[in-house]
N, C-alpha and C positions, 0 to 999 in steps of 0.2 A: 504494500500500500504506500501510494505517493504520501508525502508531507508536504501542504499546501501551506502558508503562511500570508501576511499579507505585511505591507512596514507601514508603523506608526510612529507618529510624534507623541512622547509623553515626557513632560517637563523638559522639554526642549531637544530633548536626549531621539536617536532615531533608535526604535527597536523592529521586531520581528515577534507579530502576532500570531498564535498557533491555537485555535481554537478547535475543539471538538467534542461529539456527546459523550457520559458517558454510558455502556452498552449496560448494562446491569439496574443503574437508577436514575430518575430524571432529573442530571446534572450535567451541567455545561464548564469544563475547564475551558480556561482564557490562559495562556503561558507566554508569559512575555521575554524574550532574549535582548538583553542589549549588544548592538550593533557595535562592534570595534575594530573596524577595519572594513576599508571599501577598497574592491577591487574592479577597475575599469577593464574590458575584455576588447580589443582592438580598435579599429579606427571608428570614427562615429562612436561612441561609446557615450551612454548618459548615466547623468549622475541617478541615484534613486531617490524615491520622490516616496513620500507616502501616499497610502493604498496601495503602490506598486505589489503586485501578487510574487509572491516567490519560493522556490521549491528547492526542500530539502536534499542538496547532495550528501555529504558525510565531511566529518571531522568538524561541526559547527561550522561548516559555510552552505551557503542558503543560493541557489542561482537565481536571477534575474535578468531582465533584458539586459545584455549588454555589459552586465556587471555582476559581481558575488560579492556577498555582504559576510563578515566574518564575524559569530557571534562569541566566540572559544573555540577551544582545541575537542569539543563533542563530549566533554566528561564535564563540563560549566554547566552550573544549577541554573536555574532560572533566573531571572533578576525579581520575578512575580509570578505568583501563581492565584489565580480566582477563580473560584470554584460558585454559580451559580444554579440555583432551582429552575428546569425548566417548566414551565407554569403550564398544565394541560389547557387542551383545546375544550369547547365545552363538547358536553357529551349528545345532550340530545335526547336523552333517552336510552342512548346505545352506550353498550360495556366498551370502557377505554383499557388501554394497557401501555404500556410502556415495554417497547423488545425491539433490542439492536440498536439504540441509542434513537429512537422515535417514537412519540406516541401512536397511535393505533386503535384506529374504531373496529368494532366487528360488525357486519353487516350479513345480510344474507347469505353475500357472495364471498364470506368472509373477511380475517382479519386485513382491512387498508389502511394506510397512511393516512393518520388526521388533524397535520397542521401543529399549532401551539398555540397554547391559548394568549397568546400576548399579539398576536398576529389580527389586524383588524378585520372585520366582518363587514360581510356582506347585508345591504339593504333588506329588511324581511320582503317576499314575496306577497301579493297579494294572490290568494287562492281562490277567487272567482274576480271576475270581472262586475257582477253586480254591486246594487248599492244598497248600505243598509235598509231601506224602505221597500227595495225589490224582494229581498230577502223577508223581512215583513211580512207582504204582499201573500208571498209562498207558504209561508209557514201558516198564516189566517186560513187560504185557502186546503191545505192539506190538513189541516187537524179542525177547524172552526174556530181557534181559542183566537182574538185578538190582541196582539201582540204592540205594549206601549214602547214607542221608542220615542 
């Protein structure tokens, strides 16, 4: 499995963000490496920029466009480690779970992927095109009883 990172600015300093679930319970590590050493790779060559994405080679250097960022010699602790709750999706009515670092609704068709609950939602659907006085209208008709709205 690759090692995806992404480079950030924290307190001025540029680091190497390493985020991932984890697989067991709904927690999110955040692992920060500070950057100490930049390496330029041929001609045209740009500096890193944060957000720039960048992937784990070995020995603590990280590849990038153009350039390799040097965090330690690969046995360097973190500079931070944060560890956060991943907040479920809502359920719906339907059994959630948590497996392989994702939540997970069960449905008919089985268990799927369902989001996280910190993730914004969607408008409610309106379920008939009528209006409430149409509906009224139906219900007076189908049963007798006159309905006050």
């Amino acid at each position: 499995m690759t090692m995806t990172g992404k480079l950030k600015t924290r307190n001025g300093q540029l680091y190497v963000l390493y985020t991932y679930n984890e697989f067991a319970e709904p927690f999110r590590q955040r692992i920060w490496w500070r950057v100490l050493e930049v390496h330029r790779n041929g001609y045209h060559a740009v500096d890193p920029a944060p957000e720039d994405e960048v992937t784990y080679q070995r020995g603590g250097r990280w590849r990038g466009n153009r350039y390799t960022v040097v965090t330690g010699d690969g046995n360097r602790e973190a500079a931070l480690v944060e560890r956060e709750r991943v907040p479920p999706p809502p359920s719906r009515g339907k059994e959630l779970r948590w497996n392989d670092g994702r939540w997970e609704r069960l449905l008919r068709t089985g268990w799927v992927a369902a989001g996280e609950g910190d993730e914004p939602t969607a408008a409610p659907r309106r379920r008939s095109g009528k209006t409430a006085r149409q509906l009224s209208d139906e219900i007076e008709q189908a049963t007798g009883i006159k309905v006050q709205g």
